[in-house]
C-alpha positions as CSV (number, residue, x, y, z in Angstrom):
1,X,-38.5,-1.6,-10.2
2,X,-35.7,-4.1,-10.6
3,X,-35.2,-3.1,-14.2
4,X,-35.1,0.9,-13.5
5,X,-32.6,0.3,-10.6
6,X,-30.3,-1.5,-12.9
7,X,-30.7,1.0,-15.6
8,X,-30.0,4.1,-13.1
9,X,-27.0,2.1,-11.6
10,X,-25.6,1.7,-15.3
11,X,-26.2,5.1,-16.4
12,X,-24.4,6.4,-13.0
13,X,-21.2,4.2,-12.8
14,X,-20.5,3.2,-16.7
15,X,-19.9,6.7,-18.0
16,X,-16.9,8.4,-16.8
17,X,-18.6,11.4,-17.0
18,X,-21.4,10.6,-15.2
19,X,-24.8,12.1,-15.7
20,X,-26.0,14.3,-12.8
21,X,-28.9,12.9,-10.6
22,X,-31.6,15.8,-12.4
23,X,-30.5,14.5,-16.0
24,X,-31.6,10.9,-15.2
25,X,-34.2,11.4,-14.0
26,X,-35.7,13.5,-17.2
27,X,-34.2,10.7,-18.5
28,X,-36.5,8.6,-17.5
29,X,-39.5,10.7,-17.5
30,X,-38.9,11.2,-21.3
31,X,-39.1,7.4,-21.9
32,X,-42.7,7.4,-19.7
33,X,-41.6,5.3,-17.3
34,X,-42.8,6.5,-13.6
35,X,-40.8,6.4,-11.0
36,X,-41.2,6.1,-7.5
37,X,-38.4,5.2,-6.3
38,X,-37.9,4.3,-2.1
39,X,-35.5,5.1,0.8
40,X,-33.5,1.4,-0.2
41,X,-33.1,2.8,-3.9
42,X,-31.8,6.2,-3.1
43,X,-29.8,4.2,-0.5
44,X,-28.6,1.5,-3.4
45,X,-27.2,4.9,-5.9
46,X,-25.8,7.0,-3.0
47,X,-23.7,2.7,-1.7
48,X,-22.9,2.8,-5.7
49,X,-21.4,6.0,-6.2
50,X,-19.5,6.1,-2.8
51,X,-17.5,2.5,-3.6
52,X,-17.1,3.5,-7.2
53,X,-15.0,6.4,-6.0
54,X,-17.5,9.1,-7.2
55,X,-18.6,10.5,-4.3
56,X,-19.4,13.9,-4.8
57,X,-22.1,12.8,-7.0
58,X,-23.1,10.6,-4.0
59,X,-23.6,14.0,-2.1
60,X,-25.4,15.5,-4.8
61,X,-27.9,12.6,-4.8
62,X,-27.7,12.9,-1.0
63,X,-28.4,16.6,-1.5
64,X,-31.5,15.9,-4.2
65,X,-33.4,13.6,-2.5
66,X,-35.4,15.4,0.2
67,X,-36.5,17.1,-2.3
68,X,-38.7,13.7,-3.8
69,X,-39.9,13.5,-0.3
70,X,-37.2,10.9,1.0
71,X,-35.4,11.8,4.1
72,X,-31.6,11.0,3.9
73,X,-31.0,8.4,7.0
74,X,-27.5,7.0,8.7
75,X,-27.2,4.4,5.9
76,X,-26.7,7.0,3.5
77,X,-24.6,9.1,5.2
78,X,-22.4,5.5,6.4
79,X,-21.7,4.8,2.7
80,X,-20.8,8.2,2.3
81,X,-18.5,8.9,5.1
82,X,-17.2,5.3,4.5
83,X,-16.1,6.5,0.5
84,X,-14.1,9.6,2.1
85,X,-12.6,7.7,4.8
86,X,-11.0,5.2,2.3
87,X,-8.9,8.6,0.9
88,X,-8.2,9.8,3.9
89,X,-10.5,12.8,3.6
90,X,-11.2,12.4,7.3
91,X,-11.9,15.9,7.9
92,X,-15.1,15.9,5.2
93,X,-16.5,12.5,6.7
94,X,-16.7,14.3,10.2
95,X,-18.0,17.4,8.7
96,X,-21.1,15.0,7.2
97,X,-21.4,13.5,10.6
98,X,-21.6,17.0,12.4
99,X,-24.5,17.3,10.1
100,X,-25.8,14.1,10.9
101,X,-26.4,15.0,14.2
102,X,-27.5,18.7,13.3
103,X,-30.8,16.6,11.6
104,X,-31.1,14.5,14.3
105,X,-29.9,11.6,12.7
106,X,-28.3,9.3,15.0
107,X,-24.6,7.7,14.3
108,X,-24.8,4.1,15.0
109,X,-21.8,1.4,15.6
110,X,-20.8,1.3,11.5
111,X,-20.2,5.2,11.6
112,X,-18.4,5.3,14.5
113,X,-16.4,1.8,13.1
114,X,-15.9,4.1,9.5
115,X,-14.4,7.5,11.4
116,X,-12.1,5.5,13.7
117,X,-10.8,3.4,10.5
118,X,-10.4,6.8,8.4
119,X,-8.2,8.6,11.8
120,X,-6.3,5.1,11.8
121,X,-5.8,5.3,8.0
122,X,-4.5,9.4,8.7
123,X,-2.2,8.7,11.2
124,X,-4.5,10.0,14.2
125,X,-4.6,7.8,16.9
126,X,-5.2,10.0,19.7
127,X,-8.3,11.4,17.5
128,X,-9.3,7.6,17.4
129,X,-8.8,6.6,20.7
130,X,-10.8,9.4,22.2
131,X,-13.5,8.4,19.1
132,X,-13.5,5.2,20.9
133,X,-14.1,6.9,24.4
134,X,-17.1,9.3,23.0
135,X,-19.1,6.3,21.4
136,X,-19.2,4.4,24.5
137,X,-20.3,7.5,26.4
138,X,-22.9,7.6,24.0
139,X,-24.4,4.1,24.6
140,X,-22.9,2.5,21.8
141,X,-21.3,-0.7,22.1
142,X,-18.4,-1.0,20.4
143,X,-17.6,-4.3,18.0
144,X,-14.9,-6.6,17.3
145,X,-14.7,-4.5,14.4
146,X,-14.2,-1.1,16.6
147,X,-11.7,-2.7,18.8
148,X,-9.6,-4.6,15.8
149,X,-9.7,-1.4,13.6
150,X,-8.0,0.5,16.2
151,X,-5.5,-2.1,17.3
152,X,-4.4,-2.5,13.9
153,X,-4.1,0.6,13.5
154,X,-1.8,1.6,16.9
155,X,0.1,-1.7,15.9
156,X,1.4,-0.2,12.5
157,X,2.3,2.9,13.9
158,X,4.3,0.4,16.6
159,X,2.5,1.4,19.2
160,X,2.6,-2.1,21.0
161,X,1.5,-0.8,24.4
162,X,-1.3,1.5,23.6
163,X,-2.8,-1.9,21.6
164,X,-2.5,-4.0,23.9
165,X,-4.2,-1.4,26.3
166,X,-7.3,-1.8,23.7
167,X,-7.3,-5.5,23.7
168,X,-7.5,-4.9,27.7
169,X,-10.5,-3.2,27.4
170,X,-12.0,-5.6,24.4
171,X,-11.3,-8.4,26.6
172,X,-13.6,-7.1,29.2
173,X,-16.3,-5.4,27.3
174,X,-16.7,-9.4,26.9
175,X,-15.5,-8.9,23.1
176,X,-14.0,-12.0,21.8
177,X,-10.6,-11.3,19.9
178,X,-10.8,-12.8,16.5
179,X,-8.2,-14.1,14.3
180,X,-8.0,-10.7,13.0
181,X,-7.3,-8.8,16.4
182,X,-4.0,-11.3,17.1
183,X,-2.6,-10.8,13.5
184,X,-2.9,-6.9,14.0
185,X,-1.1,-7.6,17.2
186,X,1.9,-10.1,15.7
187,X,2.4,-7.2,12.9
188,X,2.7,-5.0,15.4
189,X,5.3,-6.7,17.4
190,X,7.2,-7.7,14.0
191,X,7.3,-4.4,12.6
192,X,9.6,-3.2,16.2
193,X,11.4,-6.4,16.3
194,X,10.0,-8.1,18.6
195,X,9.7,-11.2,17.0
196,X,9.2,-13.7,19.6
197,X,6.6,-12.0,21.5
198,X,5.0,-12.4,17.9
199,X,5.5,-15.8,17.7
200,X,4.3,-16.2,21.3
201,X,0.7,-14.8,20.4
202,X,1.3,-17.6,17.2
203,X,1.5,-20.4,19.1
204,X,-1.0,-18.9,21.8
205,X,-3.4,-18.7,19.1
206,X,-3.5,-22.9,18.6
207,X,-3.3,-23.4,22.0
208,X,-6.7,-21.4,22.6
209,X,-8.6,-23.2,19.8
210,X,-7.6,-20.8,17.2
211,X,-6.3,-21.6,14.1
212,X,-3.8,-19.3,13.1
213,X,-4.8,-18.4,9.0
214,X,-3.0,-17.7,6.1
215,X,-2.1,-14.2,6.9
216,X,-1.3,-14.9,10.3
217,X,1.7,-17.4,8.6
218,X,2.7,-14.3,6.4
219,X,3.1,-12.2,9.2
220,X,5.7,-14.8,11.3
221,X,7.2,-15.9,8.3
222,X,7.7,-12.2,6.9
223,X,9.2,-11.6,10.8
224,X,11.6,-15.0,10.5
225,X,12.8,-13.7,7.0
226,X,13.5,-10.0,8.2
227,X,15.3,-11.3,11.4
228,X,17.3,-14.1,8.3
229,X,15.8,-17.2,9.8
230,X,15.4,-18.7,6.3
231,X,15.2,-22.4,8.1
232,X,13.0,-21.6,10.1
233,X,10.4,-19.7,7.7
234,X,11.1,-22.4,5.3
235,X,9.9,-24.8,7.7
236,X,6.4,-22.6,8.6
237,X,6.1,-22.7,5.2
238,X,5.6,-26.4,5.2
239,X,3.7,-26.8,7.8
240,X,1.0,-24.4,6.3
241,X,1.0,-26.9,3.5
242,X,0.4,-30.1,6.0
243,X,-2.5,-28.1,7.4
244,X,-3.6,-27.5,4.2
245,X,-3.8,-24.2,4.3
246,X,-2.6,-22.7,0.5
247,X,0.4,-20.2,0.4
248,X,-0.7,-17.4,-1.3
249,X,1.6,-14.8,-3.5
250,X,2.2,-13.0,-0.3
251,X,4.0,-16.1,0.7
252,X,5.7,-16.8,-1.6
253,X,7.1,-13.4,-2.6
254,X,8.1,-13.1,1.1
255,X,10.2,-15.7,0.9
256,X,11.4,-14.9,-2.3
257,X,12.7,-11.8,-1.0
258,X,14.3,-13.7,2.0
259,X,16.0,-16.2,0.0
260,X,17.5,-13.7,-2.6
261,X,18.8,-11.6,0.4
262,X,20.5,-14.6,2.0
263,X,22.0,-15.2,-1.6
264,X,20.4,-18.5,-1.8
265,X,18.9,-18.1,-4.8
266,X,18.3,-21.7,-6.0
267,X,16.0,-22.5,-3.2
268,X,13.8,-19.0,-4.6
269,X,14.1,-19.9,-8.0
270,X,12.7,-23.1,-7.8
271,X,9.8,-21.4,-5.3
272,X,9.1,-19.2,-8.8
273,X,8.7,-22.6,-10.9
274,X,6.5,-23.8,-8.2
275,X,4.2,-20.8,-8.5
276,X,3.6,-21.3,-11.9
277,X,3.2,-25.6,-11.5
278,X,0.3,-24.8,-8.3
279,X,-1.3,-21.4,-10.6
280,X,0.3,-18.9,-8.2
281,X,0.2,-15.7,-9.9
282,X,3.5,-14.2,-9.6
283,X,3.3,-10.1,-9.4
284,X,6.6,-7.6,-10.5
285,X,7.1,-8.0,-6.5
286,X,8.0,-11.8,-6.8
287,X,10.2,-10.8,-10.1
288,X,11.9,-7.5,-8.7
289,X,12.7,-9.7,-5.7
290,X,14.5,-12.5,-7.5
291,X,16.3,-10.4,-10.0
292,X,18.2,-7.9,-6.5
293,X,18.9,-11.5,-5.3
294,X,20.3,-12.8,-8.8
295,X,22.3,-9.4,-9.4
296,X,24.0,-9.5,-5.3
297,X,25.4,-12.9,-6.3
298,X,26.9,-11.8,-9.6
299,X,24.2,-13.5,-11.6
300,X,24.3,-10.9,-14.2
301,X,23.3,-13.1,-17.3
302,X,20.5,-15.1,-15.5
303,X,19.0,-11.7,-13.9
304,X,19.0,-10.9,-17.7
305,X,17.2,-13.9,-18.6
306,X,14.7,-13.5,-16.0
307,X,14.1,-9.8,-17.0
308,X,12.9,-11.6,-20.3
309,X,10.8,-13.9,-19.0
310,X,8.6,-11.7,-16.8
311,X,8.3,-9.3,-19.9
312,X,7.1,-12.2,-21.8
313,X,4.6,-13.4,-18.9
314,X,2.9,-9.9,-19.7
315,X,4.9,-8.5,-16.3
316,X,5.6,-4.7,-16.9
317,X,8.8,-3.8,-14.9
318,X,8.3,-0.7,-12.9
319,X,10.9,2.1,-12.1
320,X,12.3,-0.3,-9.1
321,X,13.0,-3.2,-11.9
322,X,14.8,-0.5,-13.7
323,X,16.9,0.2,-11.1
324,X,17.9,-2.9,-9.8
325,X,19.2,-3.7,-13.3
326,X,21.1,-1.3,-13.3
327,X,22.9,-1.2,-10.3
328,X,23.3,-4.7,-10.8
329,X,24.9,-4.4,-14.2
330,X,27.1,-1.3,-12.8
331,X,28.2,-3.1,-9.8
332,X,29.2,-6.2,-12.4
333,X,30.9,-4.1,-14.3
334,X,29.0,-4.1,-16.8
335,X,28.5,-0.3,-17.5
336,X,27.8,0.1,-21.4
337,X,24.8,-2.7,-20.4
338,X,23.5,-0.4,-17.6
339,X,23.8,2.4,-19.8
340,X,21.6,0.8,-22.8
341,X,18.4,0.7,-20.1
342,X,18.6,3.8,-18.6
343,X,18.5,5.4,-22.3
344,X,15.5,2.4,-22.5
345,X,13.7,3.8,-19.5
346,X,12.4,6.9,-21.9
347,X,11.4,4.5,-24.4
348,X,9.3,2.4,-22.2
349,X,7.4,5.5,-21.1
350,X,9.3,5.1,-17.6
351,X,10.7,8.4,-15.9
352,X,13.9,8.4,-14.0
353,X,13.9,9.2,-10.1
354,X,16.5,10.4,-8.4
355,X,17.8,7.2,-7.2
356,X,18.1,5.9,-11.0
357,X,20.5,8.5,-11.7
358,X,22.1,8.2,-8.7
359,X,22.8,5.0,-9.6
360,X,24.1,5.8,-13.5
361,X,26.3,8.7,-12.3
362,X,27.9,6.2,-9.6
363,X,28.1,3.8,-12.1
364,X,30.3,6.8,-14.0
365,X,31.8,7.8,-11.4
366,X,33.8,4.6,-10.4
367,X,34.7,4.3,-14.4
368,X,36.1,8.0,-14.3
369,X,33.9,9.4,-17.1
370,X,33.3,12.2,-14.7
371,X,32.3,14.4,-17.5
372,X,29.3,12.1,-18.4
373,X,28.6,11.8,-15.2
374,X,28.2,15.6,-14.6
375,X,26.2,16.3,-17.7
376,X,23.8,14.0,-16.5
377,X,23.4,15.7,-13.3
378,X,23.0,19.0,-14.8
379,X,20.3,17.1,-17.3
380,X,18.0,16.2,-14.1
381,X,16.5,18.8,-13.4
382,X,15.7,19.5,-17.2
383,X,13.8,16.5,-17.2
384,X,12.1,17.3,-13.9
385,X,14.1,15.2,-11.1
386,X,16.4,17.7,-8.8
387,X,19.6,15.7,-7.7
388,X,19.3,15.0,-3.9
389,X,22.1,15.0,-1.2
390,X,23.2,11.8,-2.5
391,X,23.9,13.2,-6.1
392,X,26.0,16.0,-4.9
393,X,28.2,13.6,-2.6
394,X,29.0,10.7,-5.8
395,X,30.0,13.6,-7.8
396,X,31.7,15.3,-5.3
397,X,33.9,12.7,-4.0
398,X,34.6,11.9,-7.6
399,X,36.2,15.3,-8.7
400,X,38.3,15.4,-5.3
401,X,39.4,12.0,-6.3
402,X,40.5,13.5,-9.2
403,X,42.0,16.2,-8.4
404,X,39.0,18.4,-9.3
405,X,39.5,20.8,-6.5
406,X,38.0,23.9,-7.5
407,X,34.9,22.7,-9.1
408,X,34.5,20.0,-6.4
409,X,34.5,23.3,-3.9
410,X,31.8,24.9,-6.6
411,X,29.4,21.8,-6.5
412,X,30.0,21.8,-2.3
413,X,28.9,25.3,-2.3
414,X,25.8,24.8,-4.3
415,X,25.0,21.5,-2.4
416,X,24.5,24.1,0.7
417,X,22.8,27.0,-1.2
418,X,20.2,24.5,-1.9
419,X,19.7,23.3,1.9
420,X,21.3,20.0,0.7
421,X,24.1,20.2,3.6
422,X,24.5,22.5,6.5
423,X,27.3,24.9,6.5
């Protein structure tokens, strides 16, 4: 039995294709092998499929199997509603548990846990709370699971209050916050800058017996860095290291980015080269973050450098390394430079966005080649980027600097035909 699951599993998630459910079985019926396969294996393929992303063949073995005398059960249709909650195709995962209850199959504590994530995950709250109201008035006890889910998810949408209204409630359904349920929380207050009620719950959390982990130190140092209490991060930093806990990249690009953006770029640089010495991997994040830090401090030639040496790590700069280049080498006045990568971006199989040539036609701008600047807006939308708002205003200001009147006027006037302004 071992040896058929395997095979099945291989044929269904190694071919990008896929065979349907019907074709492996005559599959295996051609190679005389019979199969009588139970409720766990159906249950194994429909798991499979779901967390491989291939989930409408998930429903089609869902679909086949009553017909080999196996009835589908709330394990199947969990792993299914979970693989459509993940893409936020809420309204098909409550559509399966409509018909869930239309068979008489009864939604336990995981499906209830899956919807409320996949509202979270769409931005419906309200949907989730009242989820959360309708399971309990069905008799089923929620989990730390329920209750963090749903906390987290109020917290990124900064709704402090309504979270803490669910911890209320966790708290006296005798459901123990975890670790988990005061990180959510800490984001939360972070992300509405609120950082010492963050760092309250922080030092709350040891107080209580509960050691704060690596993602609750992310979280307050990510908050010290945003509010530019460099010293203080720096310091949280070591003390994760005397408690032995082991910064992660999160960590470290977090502090990266603080650094660079308090233009002490030494102190990050050297947090790179320690990366590498402890087998840190550093991530485009860590090198995008650097290299805006290098190019705000005039650092044009080491920027350069760097550029280099993440390309040589095997790093692939995205369309955000491309643009921090630039404006870096335009704001150093180093134009012809800036120029040489954005023609580079179409060899590197990168597409401009709008802010890239925002950034070129500045660049243009503030060196007067006005009429470069204005063929390359007309070439946007040739090579399918529309200027924005932003693009019409560098090039405007730019031809009444000059004395451009009239076609100043003429680019003003399109800027509103295209709802770009209001008249």
């Amino acid at each position: 039995m071992t040896v058929i699951v395997s095979t099945i599993q291989f044929a269904l998630f190694s071919s990008k294709s896929f065979f349907s459910f019907d074709r492996i079985l005559h599959k295996h019926v051609a190679c005389s092998i019979i199969l009588q396969f139970s409720k766990v294996t159906y249950g194994i393929l429909i798991n499979g499929l779901g967390k491989t992303g291939h989930t409408s063949a998930a429903i089609q073995v869902l679909r086949k199997i009553p017909q080999y005398g196996i009835a589908p059960d709330v394990v199947m249709y969990n792993a299914i509603i979970d693989s459509l909650c993940k893409v936020t195709l809420v309204s098909d995962a409550f559509h399966l548990y409509s018909e869930m209850l239309a068979k008489g199959i009864s939604p336990d504590v995981i499906t209830y846990n899956t919807l409320i994530y996949g509202l979270c995950l769409a931005g419906q709250l309200k949907e989730a709370i009242d989820l959360l109201n309708h399971m309990m008035l069905k008799n089923i006890t929620p989990d730390v699971r329920t209750y963090n889910t749903l906390i987290d998810g109020l917290c990124k949408e900064g709704n402090i209050k309504d979270a803490k209204s669910v911890l209320a409630v966790m708290t006296k359904d005798s459901v123990k916050p975890t670790v988990v349920t005061y990180n959510c929380l800490m984001d939360g207050y972070c992300l509405v800058n609120e950082l010492n009620k963050a760092k309250f719950i922080f030092d709350t959390m040891a107080q209580i017996g509960m050691a704060p982990d690596i993602q609750s130190y992310n979280i307050i140092i990510n908050g010290l860095c945003k509010s530019k209490l460099m010293d203080d991060a720096l310091n949280l930093f070591e003390e994760m290291r005397r408690k032995d806990l082991v910064p992660d990249t999160v960590t470290y690009n977090t502090l990266i980015d603080g650094l660079g953006k308090s233009r002490r770029i030494s102190c990050a640089s050297k947090l790179l080269v320690e990366m590498h010495n402890k087998g840190q991997p550093a991530d485009i994040i860590t090198y995008n973050s650097l290299l805006d830090g290098m190019f705000n401090i005039k650092q044009l030639d080491k920027a350069l450098v760097l550029f280099n040496q993440m390309k040589e790590s095997g790093i692939n700069p995205d369309i955000w390394t491309y643009n921090i280049l630039i404006e870096g080498l335009c704001k150093g006045g180093r134009l012809t430079d800036a120029k040489v990568i954005f023609q580079d971006l179409c060899i590197e199989n990168h597409r401009p966005n709008v802010r890239t040539y925002n950034i070129i036609i500045n660049g243009l701008c503030k060196e007067g080649l006005l009429e470069e600047a204005l063929a390359l807006r007309s070439e946007m939308a040739d090579n399918g980027c529309l200027p924005d708002a932003v693009t019409f205003e560098i090039v405007i200001r730019a031809l009444f600097e000059k004395g451009e009147n009239d076609m100043a006027e003429k680019l003003l006037q399109e800027m509103i035909a295209r709802g770009l302004l209001n008249g």
